[in-house]
Residue frames as qw, qx, qy, qz and C-alpha x, y, z in Angstrom:
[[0.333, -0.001, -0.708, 0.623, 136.68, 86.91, 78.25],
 [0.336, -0.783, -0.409, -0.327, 133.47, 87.89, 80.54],
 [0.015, 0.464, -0.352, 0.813, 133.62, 90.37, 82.83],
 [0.262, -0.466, -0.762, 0.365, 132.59, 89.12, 86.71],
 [0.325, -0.815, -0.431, -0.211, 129.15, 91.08, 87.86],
 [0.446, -0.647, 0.015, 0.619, 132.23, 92.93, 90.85],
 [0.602, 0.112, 0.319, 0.723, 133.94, 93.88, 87.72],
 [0.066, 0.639, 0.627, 0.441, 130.86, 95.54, 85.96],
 [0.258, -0.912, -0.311, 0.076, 129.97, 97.60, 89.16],
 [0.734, -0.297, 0.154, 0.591, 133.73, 98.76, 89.08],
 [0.193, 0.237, 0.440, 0.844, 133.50, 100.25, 85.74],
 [0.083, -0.679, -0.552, -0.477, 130.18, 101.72, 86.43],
 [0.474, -0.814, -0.167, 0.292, 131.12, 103.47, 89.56],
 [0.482, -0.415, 0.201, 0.745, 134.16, 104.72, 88.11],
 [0.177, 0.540, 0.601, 0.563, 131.87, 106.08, 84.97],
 [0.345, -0.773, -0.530, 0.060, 129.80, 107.52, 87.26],
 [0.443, -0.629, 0.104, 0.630, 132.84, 109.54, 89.31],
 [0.442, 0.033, 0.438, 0.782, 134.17, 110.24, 85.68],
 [0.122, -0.677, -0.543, -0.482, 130.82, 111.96, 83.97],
 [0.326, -0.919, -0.185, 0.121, 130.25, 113.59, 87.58],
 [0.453, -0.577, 0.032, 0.679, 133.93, 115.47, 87.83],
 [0.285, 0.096, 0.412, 0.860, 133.30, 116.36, 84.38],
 [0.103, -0.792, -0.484, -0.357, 130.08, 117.96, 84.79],
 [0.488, -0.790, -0.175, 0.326, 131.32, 119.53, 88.39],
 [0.553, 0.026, 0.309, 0.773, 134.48, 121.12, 85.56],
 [0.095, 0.406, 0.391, 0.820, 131.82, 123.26, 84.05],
 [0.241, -0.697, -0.403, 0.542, 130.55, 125.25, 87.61],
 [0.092, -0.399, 0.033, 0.912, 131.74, 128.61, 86.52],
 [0.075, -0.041, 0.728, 0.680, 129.97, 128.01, 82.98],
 [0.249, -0.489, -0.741, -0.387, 126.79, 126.99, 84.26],
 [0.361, -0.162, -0.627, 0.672, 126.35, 129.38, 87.34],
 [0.271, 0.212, 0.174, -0.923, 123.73, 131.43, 86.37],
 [0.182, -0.190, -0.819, -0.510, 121.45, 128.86, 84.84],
 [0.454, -0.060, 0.379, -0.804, 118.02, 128.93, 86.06],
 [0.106, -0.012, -0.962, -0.252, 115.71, 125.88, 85.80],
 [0.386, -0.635, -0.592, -0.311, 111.71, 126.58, 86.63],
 [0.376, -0.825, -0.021, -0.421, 112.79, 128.92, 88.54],
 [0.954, -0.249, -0.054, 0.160, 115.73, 126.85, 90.48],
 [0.010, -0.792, 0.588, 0.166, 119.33, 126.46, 90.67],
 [0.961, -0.104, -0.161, -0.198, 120.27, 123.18, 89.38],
 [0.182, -0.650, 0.733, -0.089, 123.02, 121.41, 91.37],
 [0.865, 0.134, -0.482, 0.021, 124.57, 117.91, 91.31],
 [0.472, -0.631, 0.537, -0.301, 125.45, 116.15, 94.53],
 [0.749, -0.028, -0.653, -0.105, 126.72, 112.83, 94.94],
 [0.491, -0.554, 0.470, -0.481, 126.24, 110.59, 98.58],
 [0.601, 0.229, -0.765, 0.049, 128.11, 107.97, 99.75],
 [0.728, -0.403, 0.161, -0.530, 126.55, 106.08, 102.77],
 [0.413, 0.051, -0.906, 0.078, 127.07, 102.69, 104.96],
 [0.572, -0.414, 0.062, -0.705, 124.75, 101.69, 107.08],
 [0.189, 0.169, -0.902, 0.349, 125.01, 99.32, 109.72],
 [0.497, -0.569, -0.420, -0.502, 121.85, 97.49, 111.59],
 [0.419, -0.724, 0.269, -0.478, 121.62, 97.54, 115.12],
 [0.843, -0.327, 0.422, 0.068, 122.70, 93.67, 116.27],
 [0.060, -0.605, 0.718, 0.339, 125.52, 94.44, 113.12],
 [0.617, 0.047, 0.760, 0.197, 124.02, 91.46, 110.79],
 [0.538, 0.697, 0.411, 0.235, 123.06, 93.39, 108.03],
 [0.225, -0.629, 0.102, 0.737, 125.54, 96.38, 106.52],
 [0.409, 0.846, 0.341, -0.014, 124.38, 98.45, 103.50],
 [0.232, -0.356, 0.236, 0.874, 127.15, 100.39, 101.11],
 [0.444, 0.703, 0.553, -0.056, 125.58, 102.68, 98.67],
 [0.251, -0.227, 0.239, 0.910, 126.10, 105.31, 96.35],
 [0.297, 0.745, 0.584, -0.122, 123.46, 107.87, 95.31],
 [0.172, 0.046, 0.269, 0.946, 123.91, 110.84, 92.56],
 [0.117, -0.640, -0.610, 0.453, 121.54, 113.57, 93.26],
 [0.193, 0.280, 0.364, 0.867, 120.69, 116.20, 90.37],
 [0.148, -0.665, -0.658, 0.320, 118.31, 119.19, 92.21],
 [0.121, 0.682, 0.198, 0.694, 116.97, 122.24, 91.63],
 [0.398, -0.335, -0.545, 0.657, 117.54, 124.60, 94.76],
 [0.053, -0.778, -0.267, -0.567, 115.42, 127.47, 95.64],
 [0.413, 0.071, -0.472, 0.776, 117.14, 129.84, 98.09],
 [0.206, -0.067, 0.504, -0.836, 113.80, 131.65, 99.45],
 [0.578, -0.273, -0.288, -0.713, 110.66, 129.36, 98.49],
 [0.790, -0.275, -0.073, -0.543, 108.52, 127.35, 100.37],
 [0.928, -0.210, 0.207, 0.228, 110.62, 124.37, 100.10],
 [0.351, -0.856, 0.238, 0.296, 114.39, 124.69, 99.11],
 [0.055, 0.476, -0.788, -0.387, 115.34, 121.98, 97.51],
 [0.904, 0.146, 0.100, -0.390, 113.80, 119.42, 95.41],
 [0.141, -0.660, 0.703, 0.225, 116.01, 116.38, 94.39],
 [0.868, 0.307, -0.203, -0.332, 116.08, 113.42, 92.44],
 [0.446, -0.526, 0.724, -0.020, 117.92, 110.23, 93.51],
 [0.824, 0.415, -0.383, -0.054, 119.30, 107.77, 91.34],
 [0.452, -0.647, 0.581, -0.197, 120.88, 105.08, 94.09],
 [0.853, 0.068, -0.513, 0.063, 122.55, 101.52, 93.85],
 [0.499, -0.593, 0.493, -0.395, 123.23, 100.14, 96.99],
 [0.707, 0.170, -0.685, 0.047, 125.00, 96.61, 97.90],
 [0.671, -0.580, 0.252, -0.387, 123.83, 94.41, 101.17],
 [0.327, 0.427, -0.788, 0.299, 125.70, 92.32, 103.50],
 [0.700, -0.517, 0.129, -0.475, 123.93, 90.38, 105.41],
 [0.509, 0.252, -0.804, 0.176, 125.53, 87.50, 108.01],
 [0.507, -0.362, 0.300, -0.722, 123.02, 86.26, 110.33],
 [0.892, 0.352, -0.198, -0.201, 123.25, 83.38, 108.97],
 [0.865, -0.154, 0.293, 0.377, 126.89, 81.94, 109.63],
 [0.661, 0.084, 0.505, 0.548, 127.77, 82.98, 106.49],
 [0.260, 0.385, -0.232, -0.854, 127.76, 86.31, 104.03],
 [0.518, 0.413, 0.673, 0.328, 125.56, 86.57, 101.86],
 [0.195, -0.327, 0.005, 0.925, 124.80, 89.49, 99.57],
 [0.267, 0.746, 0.604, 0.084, 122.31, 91.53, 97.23],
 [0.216, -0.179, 0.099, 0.955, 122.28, 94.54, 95.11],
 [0.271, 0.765, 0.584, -0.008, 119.26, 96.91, 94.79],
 [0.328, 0.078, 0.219, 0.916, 118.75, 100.21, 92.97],
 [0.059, -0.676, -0.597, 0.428, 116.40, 102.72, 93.76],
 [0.146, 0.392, 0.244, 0.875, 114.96, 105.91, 91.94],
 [0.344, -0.617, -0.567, 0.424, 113.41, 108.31, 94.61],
 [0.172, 0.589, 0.037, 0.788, 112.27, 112.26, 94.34],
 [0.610, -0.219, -0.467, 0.602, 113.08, 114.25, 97.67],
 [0.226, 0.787, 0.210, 0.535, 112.01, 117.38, 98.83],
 [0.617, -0.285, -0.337, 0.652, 113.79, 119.25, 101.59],
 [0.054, -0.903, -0.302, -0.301, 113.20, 122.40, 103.88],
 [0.537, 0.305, -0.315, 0.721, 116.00, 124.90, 105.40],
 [0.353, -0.904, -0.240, -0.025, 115.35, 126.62, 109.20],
 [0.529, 0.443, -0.431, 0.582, 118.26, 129.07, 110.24],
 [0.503, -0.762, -0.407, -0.030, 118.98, 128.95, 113.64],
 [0.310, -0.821, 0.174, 0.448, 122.44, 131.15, 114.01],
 [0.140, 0.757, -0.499, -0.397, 125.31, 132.04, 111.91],
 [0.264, 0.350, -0.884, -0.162, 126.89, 128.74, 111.15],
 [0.245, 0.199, 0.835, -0.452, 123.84, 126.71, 113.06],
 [0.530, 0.111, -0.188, -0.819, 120.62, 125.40, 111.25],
 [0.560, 0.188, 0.736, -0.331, 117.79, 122.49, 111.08],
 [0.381, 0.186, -0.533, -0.732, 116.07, 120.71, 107.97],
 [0.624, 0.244, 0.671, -0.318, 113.48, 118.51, 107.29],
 [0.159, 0.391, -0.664, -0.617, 112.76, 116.18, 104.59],
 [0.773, 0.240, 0.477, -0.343, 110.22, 114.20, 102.86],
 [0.044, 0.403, -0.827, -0.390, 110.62, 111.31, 100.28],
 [0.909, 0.184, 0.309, -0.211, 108.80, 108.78, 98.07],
 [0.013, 0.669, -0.705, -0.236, 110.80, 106.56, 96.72],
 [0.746, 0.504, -0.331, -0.282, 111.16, 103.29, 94.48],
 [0.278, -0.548, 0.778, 0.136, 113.37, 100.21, 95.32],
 [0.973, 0.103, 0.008, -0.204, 113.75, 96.89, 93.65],
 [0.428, -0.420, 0.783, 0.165, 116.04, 93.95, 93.29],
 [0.372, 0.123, -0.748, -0.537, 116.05, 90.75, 91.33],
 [0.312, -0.321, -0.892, 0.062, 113.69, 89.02, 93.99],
 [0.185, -0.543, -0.753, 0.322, 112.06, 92.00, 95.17],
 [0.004, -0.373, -0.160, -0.914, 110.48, 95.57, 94.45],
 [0.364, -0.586, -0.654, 0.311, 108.59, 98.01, 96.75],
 [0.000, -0.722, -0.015, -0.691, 107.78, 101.51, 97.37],
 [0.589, -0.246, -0.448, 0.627, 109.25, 103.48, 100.46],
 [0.025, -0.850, -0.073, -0.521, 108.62, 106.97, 101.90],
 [0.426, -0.146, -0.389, 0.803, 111.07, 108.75, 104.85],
 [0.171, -0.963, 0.019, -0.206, 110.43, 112.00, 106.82],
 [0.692, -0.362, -0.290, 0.554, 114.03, 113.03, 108.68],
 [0.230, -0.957, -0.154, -0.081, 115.32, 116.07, 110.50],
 [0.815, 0.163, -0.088, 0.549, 118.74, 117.28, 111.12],
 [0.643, -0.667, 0.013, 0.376, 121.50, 119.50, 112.68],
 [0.857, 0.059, 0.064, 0.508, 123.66, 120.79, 111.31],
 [0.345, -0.762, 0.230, 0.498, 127.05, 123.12, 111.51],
 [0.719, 0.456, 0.260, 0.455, 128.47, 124.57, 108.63],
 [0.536, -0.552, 0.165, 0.617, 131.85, 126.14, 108.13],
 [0.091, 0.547, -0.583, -0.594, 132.90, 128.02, 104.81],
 [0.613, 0.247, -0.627, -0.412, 132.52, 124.95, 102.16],
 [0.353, -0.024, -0.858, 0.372, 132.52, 122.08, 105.28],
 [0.696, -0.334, -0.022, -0.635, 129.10, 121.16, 107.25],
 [0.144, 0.251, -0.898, 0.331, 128.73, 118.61, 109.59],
 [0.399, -0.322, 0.013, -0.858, 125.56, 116.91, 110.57],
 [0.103, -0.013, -0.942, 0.321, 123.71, 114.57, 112.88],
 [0.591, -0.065, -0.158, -0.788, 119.40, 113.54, 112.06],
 [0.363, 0.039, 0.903, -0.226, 117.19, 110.60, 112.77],
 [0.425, 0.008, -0.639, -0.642, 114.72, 109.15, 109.96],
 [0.677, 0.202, 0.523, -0.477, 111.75, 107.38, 109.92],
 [0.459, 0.321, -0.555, -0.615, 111.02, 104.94, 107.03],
 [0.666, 0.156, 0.611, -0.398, 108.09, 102.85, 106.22],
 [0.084, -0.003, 0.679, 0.729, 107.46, 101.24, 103.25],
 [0.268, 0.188, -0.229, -0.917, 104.06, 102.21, 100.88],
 [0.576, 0.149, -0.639, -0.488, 102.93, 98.96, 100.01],
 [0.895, -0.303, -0.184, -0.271, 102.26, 95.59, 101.19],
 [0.729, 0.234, -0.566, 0.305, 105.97, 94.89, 101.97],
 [0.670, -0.682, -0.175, -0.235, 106.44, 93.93, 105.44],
 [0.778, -0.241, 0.012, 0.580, 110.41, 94.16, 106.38],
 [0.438, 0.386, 0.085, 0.807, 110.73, 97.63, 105.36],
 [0.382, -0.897, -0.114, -0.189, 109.91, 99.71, 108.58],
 [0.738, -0.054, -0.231, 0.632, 113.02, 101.31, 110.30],
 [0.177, -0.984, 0.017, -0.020, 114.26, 104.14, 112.40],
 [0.895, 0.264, -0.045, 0.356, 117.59, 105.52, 111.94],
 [0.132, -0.963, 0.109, 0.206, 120.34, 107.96, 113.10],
 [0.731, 0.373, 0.209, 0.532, 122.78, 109.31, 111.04],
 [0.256, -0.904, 0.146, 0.309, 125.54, 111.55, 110.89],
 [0.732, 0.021, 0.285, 0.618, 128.41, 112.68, 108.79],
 [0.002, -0.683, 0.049, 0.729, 130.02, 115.77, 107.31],
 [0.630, 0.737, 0.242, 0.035, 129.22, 117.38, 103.58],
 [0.444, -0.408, 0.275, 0.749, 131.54, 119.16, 101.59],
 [0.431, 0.859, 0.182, -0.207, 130.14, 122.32, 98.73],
 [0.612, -0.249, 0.391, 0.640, 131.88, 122.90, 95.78],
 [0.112, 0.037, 0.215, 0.969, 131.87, 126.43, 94.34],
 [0.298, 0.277, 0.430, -0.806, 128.42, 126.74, 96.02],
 [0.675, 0.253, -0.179, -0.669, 126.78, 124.62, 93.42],
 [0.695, 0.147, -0.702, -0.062, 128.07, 121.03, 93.89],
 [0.483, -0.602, 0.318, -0.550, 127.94, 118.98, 96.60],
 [0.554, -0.039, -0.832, 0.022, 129.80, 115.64, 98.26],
 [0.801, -0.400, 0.203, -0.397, 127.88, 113.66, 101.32],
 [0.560, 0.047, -0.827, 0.009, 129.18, 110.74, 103.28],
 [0.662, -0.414, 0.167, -0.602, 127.16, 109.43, 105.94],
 [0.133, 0.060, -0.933, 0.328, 127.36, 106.79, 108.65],
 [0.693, -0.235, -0.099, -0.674, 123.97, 105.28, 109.63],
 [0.074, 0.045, 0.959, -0.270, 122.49, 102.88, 112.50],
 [0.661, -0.124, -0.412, -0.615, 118.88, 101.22, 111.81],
 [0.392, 0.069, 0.806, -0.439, 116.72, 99.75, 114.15],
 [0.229, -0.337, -0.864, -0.295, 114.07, 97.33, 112.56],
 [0.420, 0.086, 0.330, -0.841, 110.60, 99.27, 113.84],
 [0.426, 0.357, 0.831, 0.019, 106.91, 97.20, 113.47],
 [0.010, -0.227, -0.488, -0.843, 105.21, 98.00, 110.79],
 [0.473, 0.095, 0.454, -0.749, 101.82, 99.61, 111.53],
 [0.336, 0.330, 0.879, 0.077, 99.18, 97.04, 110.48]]
């Protein structure tokens, strides 16, 4: 009996969730590891993204192994390991596509009060499909409020692609709340609106 291509992602998303709750089991076990000097954590982010005239909507899912450094230079360094399924209906009709992306992130922490603070972030990153591949780089910035294990934030991106591809320029704002677990894991979901920007020539 074959398994439909929905099916496949099914099982592999529920792998995924499985392998992560079993790694997030052994927190207490691994809390004092060090890695080059790091902490390493494991985050996963779940995302939709929506374009601005609503013809194109983006679900994704990104797992996010990093090494955190609580006073250097930069804070956190991350690795992204993303599959992501479009929707596009500009057309009359859905249609759809699935890319996957490998992308390494670094990211900087500013406190501005108790529960009140700012980051900034910088990415190069990797996409491809089956009809297309392309390097991408972001800068974004962010808000954000954070309670006990519960944060809450609201940034705006820039991304351009790297290369020759010409449909990957976009500005975005996004928002949504995190959630830490035992102060070494971490879940994201995010809501996101994209405007199509020109590329610079």
């Amino acid at each position: 009996m074959k398994t439909s291509p929905s099916a496949r992602r099914h099982y592999a998303l529920v792998a995924c969730l499985i392998g992560l709750s079993t790694t997030l089991s052994s927190t207490e076990a691994t809390a004092q590891v060090q890695l080059w000097g790091g902490r390493p954590e494991l985050s996963v982010w779940f995302e939709r993204e929506t374009s601005a005239d609503k013809s194109l909507v983006t679900n994704s899912v990104t797992l996010m192994p990093s090494l955190s450094y609580k006073n250097g230079a930069v804070n956190r360094v991350e690795l992204l390991i993303n599959t992501e399924r479009d929707t596009a209906s500009s057309t009359g009709a859905d249609t759809y596509s699935n890319l996957h992306g490998l992308a390494i992130r670094a990211r900087k922490d500013v406190a501005l009060a108790d529960h009140l603070g700012l980051y900034f972030r910088g990415l190069l990153g990797l996409s491809q499909s089956d009809s297309s591949r392309f390097w991408y780089g972001y800068s974004d910035a962010a808000l954000s409020v954070e309670y006990g294990f519960f944060d809450f934030m609201l940034g705006v991106r820039i991304q351009r692609a790297l290369d020759e591809t010409t449909d990957q320029a976009f500005n975005k704002l996004r928002l949504g709340p995190g959630f830490n677990i035992a102060d070494k894991h971490r879940i994201e979901i995010n809501w996101v609106r994209s405007w199509q920007a020109e590329a610079t020539p």
